[in-house]
Structures are given as structure tokens and as C-alpha cells.
C-alpha positions, 0 to 999 in steps of 0.5 A, spaced: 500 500 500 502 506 498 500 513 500 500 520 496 501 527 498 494 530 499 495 535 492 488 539 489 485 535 483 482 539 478 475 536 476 472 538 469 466 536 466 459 536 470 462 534 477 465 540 479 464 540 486 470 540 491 472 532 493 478 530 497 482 525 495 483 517 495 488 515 499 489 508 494 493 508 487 487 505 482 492 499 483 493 499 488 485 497 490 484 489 492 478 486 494 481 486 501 480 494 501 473 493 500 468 494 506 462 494 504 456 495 498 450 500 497 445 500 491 441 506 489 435 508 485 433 501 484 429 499 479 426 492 476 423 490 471 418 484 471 420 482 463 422 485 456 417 488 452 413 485 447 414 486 440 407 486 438 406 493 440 411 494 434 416 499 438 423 501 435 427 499 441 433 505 441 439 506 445 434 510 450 430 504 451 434 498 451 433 494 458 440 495 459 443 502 456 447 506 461 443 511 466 447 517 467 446 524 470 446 528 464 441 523 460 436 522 466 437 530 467 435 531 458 429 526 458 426 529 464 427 536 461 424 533 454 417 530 458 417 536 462 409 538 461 407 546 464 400 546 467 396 553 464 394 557 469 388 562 470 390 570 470 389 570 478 395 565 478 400 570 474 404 575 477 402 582 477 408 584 473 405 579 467 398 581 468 395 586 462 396 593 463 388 593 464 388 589 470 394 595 472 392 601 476 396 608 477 399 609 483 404 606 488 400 607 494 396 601 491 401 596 491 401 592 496 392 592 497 393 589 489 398 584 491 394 582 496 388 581 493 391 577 487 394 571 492 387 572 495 383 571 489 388 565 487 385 559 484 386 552 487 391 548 485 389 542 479 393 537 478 390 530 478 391 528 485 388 536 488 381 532 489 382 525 489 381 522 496 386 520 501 383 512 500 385 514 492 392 516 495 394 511 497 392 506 492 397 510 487 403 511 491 403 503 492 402 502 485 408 507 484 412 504 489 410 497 487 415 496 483 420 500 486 420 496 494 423 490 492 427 485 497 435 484 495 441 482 496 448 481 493 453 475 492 461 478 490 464 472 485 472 471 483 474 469 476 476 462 477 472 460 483 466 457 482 462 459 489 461 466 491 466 468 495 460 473 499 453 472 499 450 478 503 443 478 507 436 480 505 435 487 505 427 488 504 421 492 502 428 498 500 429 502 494 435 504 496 438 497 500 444 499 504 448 492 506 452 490 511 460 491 512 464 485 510 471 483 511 474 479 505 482 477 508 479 471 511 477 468 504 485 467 503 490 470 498 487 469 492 481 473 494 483 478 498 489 480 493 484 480 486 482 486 484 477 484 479 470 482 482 463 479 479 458 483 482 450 480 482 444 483 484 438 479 486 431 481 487 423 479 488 418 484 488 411 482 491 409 479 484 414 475 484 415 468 486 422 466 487 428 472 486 431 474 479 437 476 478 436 483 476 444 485 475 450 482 473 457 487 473 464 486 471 468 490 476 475 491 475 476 496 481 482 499 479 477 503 473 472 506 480 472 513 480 472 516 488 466 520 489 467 522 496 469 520 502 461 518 504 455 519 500 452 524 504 457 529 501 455 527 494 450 532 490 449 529 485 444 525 482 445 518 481 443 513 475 438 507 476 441 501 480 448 505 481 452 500 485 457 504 489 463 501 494 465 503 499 473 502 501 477 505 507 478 512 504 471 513 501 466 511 495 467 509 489 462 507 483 463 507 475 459 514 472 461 515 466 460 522 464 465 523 472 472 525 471 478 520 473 479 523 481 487 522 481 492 523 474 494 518 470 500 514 473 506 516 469 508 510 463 514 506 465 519 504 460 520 498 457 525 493 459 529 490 454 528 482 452 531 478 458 531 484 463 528 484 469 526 490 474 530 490 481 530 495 486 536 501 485 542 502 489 539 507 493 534 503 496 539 498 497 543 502 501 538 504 505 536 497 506 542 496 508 543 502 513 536 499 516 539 492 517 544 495 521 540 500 526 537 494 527 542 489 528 545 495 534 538 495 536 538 487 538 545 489 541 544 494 546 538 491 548 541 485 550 547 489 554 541 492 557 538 486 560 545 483 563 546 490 565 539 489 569 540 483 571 547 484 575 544 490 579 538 485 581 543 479 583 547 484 587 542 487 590 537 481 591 538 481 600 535 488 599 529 486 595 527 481 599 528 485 604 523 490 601 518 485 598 518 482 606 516 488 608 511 490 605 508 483 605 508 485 613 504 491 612 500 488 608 498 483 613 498 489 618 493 494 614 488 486 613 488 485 621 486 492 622 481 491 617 479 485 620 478 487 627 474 494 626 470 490 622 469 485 628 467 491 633 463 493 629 460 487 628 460 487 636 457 493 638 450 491 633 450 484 636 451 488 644 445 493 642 440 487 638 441 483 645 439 489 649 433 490 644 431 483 644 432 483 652 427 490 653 422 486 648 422 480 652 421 484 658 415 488 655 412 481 653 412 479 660 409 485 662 404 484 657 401 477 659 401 479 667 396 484 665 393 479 661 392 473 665 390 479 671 384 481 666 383 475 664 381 472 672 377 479 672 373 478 666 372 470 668 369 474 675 364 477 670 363 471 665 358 468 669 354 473 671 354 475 662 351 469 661 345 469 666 344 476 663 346 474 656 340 468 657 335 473 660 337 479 654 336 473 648 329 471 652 327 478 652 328 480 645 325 472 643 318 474 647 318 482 644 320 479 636 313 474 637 309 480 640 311 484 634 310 479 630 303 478 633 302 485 633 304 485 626 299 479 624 293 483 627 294 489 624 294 486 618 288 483 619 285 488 621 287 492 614 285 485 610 277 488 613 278 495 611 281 493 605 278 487 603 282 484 596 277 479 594 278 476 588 273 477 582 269 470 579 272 467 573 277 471 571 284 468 572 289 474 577 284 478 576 282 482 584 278 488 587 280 492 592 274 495 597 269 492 591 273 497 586 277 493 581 284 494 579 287 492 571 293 489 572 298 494 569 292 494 563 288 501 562 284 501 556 277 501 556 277 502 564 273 506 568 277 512 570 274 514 577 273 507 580 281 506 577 283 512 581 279 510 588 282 503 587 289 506 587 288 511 592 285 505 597 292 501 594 296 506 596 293 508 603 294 501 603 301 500 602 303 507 605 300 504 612 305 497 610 311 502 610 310 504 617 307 498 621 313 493 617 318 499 619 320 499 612 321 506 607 319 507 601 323 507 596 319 512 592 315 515 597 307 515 596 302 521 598 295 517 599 289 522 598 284 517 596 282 519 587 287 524 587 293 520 590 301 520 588 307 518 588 314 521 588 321 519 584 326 522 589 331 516 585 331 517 577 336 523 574 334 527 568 326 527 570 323 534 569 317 531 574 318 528 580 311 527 582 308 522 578 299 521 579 295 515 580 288 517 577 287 519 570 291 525 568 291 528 559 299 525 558 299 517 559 305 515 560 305 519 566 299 516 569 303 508 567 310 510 570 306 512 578 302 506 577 309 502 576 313 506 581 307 503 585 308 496 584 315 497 585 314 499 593 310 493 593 316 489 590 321 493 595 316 491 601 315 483 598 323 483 598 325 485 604 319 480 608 323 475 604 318 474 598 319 474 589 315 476 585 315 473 578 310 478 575 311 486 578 305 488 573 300 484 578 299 490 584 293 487 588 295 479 586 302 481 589 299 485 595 294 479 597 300 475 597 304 480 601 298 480 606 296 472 607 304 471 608 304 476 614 297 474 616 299 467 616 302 464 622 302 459 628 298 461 635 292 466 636 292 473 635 294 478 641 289 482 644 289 490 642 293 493 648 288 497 654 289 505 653 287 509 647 279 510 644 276 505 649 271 503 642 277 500 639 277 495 644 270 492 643 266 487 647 273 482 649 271 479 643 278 481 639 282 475 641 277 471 638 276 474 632 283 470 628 282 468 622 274 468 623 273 474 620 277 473 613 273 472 606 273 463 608 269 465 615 264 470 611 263 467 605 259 460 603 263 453 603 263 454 595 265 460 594 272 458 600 273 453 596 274 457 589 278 463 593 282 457 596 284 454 590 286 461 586 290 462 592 293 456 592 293 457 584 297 464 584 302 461 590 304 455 585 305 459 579 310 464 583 314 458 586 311 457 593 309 451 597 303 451 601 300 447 607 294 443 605 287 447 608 287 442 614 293 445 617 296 452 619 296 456 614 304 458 613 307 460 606 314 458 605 317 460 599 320 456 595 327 458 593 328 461 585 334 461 580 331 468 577 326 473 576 321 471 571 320 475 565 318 481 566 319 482 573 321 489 572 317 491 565 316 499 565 310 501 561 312 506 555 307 509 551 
């Protein structure tokens, strides 16, 4: 390898900017300098044309004619095409002298006005949408976008010498840096390569070969010492090199970056070259630089070892003690690492001790309250059984209490129900649809709900449970209340009639829901909501039904509430089975028992106390909670 002074080269031609110089003589460049391959501008051509379109094929159309900068420069100034423009899109100063004013005060006002006034743009994709777009620019770049790699080949070896990796879906791949010194003598001192491109679009099926040079690198020219620094634009399927001191490629409008070597002279026949005699005595004066070199460096070594040997008692001397020392410094490190040691165990023992004792402490306490409380345990208990007692007695008086006065409200409030139609029942002789008002008397259904939310007020408080939606019972004009729902313009809903419908339904079903509310936390389902007086006398014959007599009203209060002492006796008595003929509570208790079995509960035969159990439901049934809309 040679080098050559950094001297200015003066380029001519089209590539006129400034480019340093290589570091190599072209012959001097070997496979073993190269580092690595780029391609840019790749193009690929699927297949030749046809001849059936009867095209002359000219050196400009030929599949492989050379693409060179000035050539594509020509042919893109001959395609070029100028769109026409309105006269709002030329310059004022092209405009007719009609369009001009007088006076420079307008200027900037005219100026401004006619970019203003300037027309959109047409080109052909000004309008397209971006779906269009895109679809274009895949089937410009569909050809371009192309999976590559290269595979460098030496004459005389059948194996490539190098096979890069797969650069995809690039228009300009950059492969990896290589290094070819390891494939031997006969690889990395050639200076001629065989250089072939390999690619596959996406409408290919395997790759092709879509390049195949004849590199003699010695005839690269330099283009720069990276790509960046070179402006100029570049063929198609350019193949640039890259080597220690820069980028080479083959453009043949670029000048040679370094002069031609000087020709030589010719020997004569049976003549050989050798080295001259300057040379020679050169490399005779390094001989013996070298020879003096070896000499004096071994007097040196003698010279050293002498002084080592003499004064060996001293060194030994000096080596033990600093090994002293250094045991000395390690045992001093060992013991303060040791007392450190010490003082945490010290102060964790300490801590552990005052733990301990607290502890002690602890359970002393503990074992004196505990002696305390074993004082007391007993006296809690007998306490504790009286107490469980006591509540046991209040909670069957409350009950019972609970029983009468529903039974007392079964006689003010009497829902019996109504000959040959199926669920369907009167409240204080007044019937009430289920959830179905058309073709009703608007008065009777109006007194009908106001005695169903006189009712089902009166439930609330005797059952200690509030109202989700709280009721205002005033008889034919009763309503109710929706405190939860957001959004609602009104919040008080009536129960009788009114001119907008749905305002009437949505309180009839807010009504249904306290029933609901009131049937759940006795511990009942309900399977339809839509059924207001079914659901209420289910709800009563459950809180009526029960084991024992009734309790006598408590003495006190308006003396003719007591009566005769006949309250007690009353129980079950003065229900609808004891007031009505045997036919008819036959009929009344096969309905009830009808519904019950319909909802999913269990009933005990007539013969028995009337106790409703309620049978366990996976679910609600259908329509459970279903808000009539209009």
C-alpha cells in the first residue's frame, strides 16, 4: 500500500464540486480494501417488452443502456409538461396593463388581493381522496420496494466468495460491512470482482437476478469520502463501494479523481526490474540500526540483571516488608470490622432483652384481666340468657302485633278476588287492571289506587320499612314521588287519570315497585311486578299467616277500639273463608293456592296452619321489572 501527498485535483466536466482525495493508487485497490456495498435508485423490471406493440427499441430504451446524470437530467427536461394557469395565478408584473392601476400607494392592497383571489391548485391528485392516495403511491412504489441482496464472485472460483443478507421492502438497500482477508490470498489480493444483484418484488415468486457487473476496481472513480457529501444525482441501480478512504462507483460522464500514473519504460528482452542502489543502501543502513538495536538491548538486560543479583538481600528485604504491612493494614481491617460487628450484636441483645421484658409485662396484665373478666363471665351469661329471652318474647309480640294489624287492614281493605277471571282482584269492591288501562273506568281506577296506596303507605310504617319512592295517599287524587331517577323534569308522578299517559303508567309502576321493595325485604319474589293487588294479597296472607292466636289490642287509647273482649277471638274468623259460603272458600282457596304455585311457593294443605314458605328461585321471571312506555 502506498500513500500520496494530499495535492488539489482539478475536476472538469459536470462534477465540479470540491472532493478530497483517495488515499489508494487505482492499483493499488484489492478486494481486501473493500468494506462494504450500497445500491441506489433501484429499479426492476418484471420482463422485456413485447414486440407486438411494434416499438423501435433505441439506445434510450434498451433494458440495459447506461443511466447517467446528464441523460436522466435531458429526458426529464424533454417530458417536462407546464400546467396553464388562470390570470389570478400570474404575477402582477405579467398581468395586462388593464388589470394595472396608477399609483404606488396601491401596491401592496393589489398584491394582496391577487394571492387572495388565487385559484386552487389542479393537478390530478388536488381532489382525489386520501383512500385514492394511497392506492397510487403503492402502485408507484410497487415496483420500486423490492427485497435484495448481493453475492461478490472471483474469476476462477466457482462459489461466491460473499453472499450478503436480505435487505427488504428498500429502494435504496444499504448492506452490511464485510471483511474479505479471511477468504485467503487469492481473494483478498484480486482486484477484479463479479458483482450480482438479486431481487423479488411482491409479484414475484422466487428472486431474479436483476444485475450482473464486471468490476475491475482499479477503473472506480472516488466520489467522496461518504455519500452524504455527494450532490449529485445518481443513475438507476448505481452500485457504489465503499473502501477505507471513501466511495467509489463507475459514472461515466465523472472525471478520473487522481492523474494518470506516469508510463514506465520498457525493459529490454531478458531484463528484469530490481530495486536501485539507493534503496539498497538504505536497506542496508536499516539492517544495521537494527542489528545495534538487538545489541544494546541485550547489554541492557545483563546490565539489569547484575544490579538485581547484587542487590537481591535488599529486595527481599523490601518485598518482606511490605508483605508485613500488608498483613498489618488486613488485621486492622479485620478487627474494626469485628467491633463493629460487636457493638450491633451488644445493642440487638439489649433490644431483644427490653422486648422480652415488655412481653412479660404484657401477659401479667393479661392473665390479671383475664381472672377479672372470668369474675364477670358468669354473671354475662345469666344476663346474656335473660337479654336473648327478652328480645325472643318482644320479636313474637311484634310479630303478633304485626299479624293483627294486618288483619285488621285485610277488613278495611278487603282484596277479594273477582269470579272467573284468572289474577284478576278488587280492592274495597273497586277493581284494579293489572298494569292494563284501556277501556277502564277512570274514577273507580283512581279510588282503587288511592285505597292501594293508603294501603301500602300504612305497610311502610307498621313493617318499619321506607319507601323507596315515597307515596302521598289522598284517596282519587293520590301520588307518588321519584326522589331516585336523574334527568326527570317531574318528580311527582299521579295515580288517577291525568291528559299525558305515560305519566299516569310510570306512578302506577313506581307503585308496584314499593310493593316489590316491601315483598323483598319480608323475604318474598315476585315473578310478575305488573300484578299490584295479586302481589299485595300475597304480601298480606304471608304476614297474616302464622302459628298461635292473635294478641289482644293493648288497654289505653279510644276505649271503642277495644270492643266487647271479643278481639282475641276474632283470628282468622273474620277473613273472606269465615264470611263467605263453603263454595265460594273453596274457589278463593284454590286461586290462592293457584297464584302461590305459579310464583314458586309451597303451601300447607287447608287442614293445617296456614304458613307460606317460599320456595327458593334461580331468577326473576320475565318481566319482573317491565316499565310501561307509551
Amino acid at each position: 500500500m502506498s500513500l500520496i501527498d494530499n495535492e488539489p485535483i482539478l475536476d472538469t466536466g459536470p462534477y465540479t464540486g470540491p472532493r478530497r482525495k483517495p488515499w489508494f493508487y487505482s492499483s493499488n485497490r484489492k478486494l481486501r480494501h473493500l468494506q462494504g456495498v450500497l445500491v441506489r435508485n433501484l429499479v426492476v423490471v418484471h420482463s422485456a417488452p413485447s414486440r407486438a406493440g411494434r416499438k423501435t427499441i433505441d439506445d434510450d430504451n434498451a433494458l440495459n443502456a447506461l443511466q447517467t446524470p446528464a441523460k436522466a437530467l435531458a429526458v426529464q427536461e424533454a417530458r417536462s409538461m407546464h400546467h396553464s394557469r388562470s390570470a389570478t395565478d400570474l404575477r402582477l408584473d405579467q398581468m395586462p396593463p388593464s388589470f394595472k392601476t396608477s399609483g404606488s400607494q396601491h401596491e401592496g392592497e393589489r398584491k394582496k388581493d391577487v394571492q387572495s383571489k388565487r385559484r386552487r391548485s389542479t393537478l390530478p391528485w388536488a381532489g382525489a381522496s386520501p383512500v385514492i392516495r394511497q392506492g397510487r403511491l403503492e402502485d408507484i412504489t410497487g415496483n420500486k420496494m423490492a427485497d435484495t441482496f448481493i453475492s461478490l464472485h472471483c474469476p476462477g472460483i466457482d462459489e461466491p466468495v460473499y453472499v450478503s443478507e436480505v435487505v427488504e421492502k428498500a429502494m435504496n438497500p444499504t448492506f452490511r460491512s464485510f471483511d474479505l482477508n479471511a477468504c485467503g490470498p487469492a481473494v483478498s489480493r484480486s482486484g477484479q470482482v463479479i458483482f450480482k444483484l438479486w431481487t423479488k418484488t411482491e409479484k414475484m415468486s422466487d428472486y431474479t437476478l436483476l444485475l450482473e457487473l464486471n468490476v475491475n476496481l482499479g477503473s472506480l472513480q472516488y466520489i467522496g469520502k461518504a455519500l452524504d457529501q455527494f450532490h449529485q444525482p445518481l443513475p438507476s441501480n448505481c452500485v457504489v463501494f465503499s473502501f477505507p478512504d471513501g466511495i467509489y462507483t463507475n459514472l461515466t460522464d465523472m472525471p478520473p479523481a487522481e492523474p494518470a500514473p506516469a508510463m514506465s519504460k520498457v525493459p529490454a528482452p531478458g531484463a528484469h526490474f530490481t530495486s536501485s542502489y539507493d534503496a539498497l543502501m538504505r536497506l542496508a543502513n536499516l539492517d544495521d540500526c537494527i542489528q545495534d538495536a538487538l545489541a544494546t538491548r541485550e547489554k541492557l538486560e545483563s546490565q539489569i540483571n547484575e544490579i538485581l543479583e547484587k542487590n537481591r538481600t535488599n529486595l527481599e528485604t523490601i518485598n518482606r516488608t511490605s508483605q508485613a504491612q500488608e498483613r498489618l493494614s488486613s488485621v486492622k481491617r479485620a478487627v474494626l470490622t469485628t467491633r463493629k460487628q460487636l457493638r450491633q450484636s451488644v445493642k440487638r441483645k439489649s433490644d431483644i432483652i427490653a422486648s422480652l421484658k415488655a412481653r412479660r409485662d404484657g401477659m401479667a396484665a393479661g392473665r390479671l384481666a383475664q381472672e377479672r373478666t372470668q369474675d364477670c363471665l358468669s354473671d354475662a351469661q345469666s344476663t346474656m340468657s335473660s337479654s336473648e329471652r327478652l328480645l325472643h318474647t318482644n320479636t313474637e309480640g311484634i310479630m303478633g302485633q304485626i299479624r293483627r294489624i294486618c288483619e285488621d287492614m285485610q277488613k278495611i281493605y278487603p282484596i277479594e278476588p273477582i269470579p272467573r277471571k284468572p289474577l284478576a282482584f278488587t280492592i274495597a269492591n273497586l277493581p284494579l287492571p293489572n298494569s292494563s288501562f284501556e277501556d277502564i273506568n277512570k274514577e273507580s281506577v283512581a279510588a282503587a289506587l288511592g285505597y292501594t296506596a293508603q294501603l301500602v303507605y300504612l305497610l311502610s310504617f307498621y313493617l318499619s320499612v321506607p319507601l323507596p319512592y315515597p307515596v302521598k295517599p289522598y284517596l282519587s287524587n293520590s301520588y307518588i314521588q321519584d326522589p331516585i331517577s336523574v334527568g326527570l323534569a317531574q318528580r311527582t308522578h299521579p295515580l288517577y287519570m291525568v291528559n299525558t299517559q305515560y305519566r299516569f303508567e310510570y306512578g302506577v309502576f313506581l307503585l308496584n315497585k314499593d310493593i316489590e321493595y316491601l315483598m323483598n325485604r319480608m323475604g318474598l319474589r315476585v315473578l310478575d311486578i305488573r300484578h299490584t293487588l295479586p302481589n299485595l294479597k300475597y304480601l298480606l296472607y304471608f304476614l297474616t299467616a302464622g302459628t298461635g292466636e292473635l294478641p289482644a289490642r293493648k288497654a289505653g287509647g279510644v276505649r271503642g277500639l277495644l270492643g266487647d273482649g271479643i278481639t282475641s277471638s276474632l283470628s282468622r274468623r273474620g277473613s273472606e273463608d269465615s264470611t263467605m259460603s263453603g263454595a265460594d272458600a273453596v274457589g278463593l282457596r284454590r286461586m290462592q293456592e293457584n297464584y302461590l304455585k305459579a310464583n314458586g311457593h309451597a303451601v300447607e294443605p287447608p287442614g293445617g296452619k296456614a304458613r307460606v314458605q317460599p320456595i327458593p328461585v334461580a331468577g326473576r321471571g320475565v318481566g319482573s321489572d317491565v316499565l310501561p312506555i307509551r
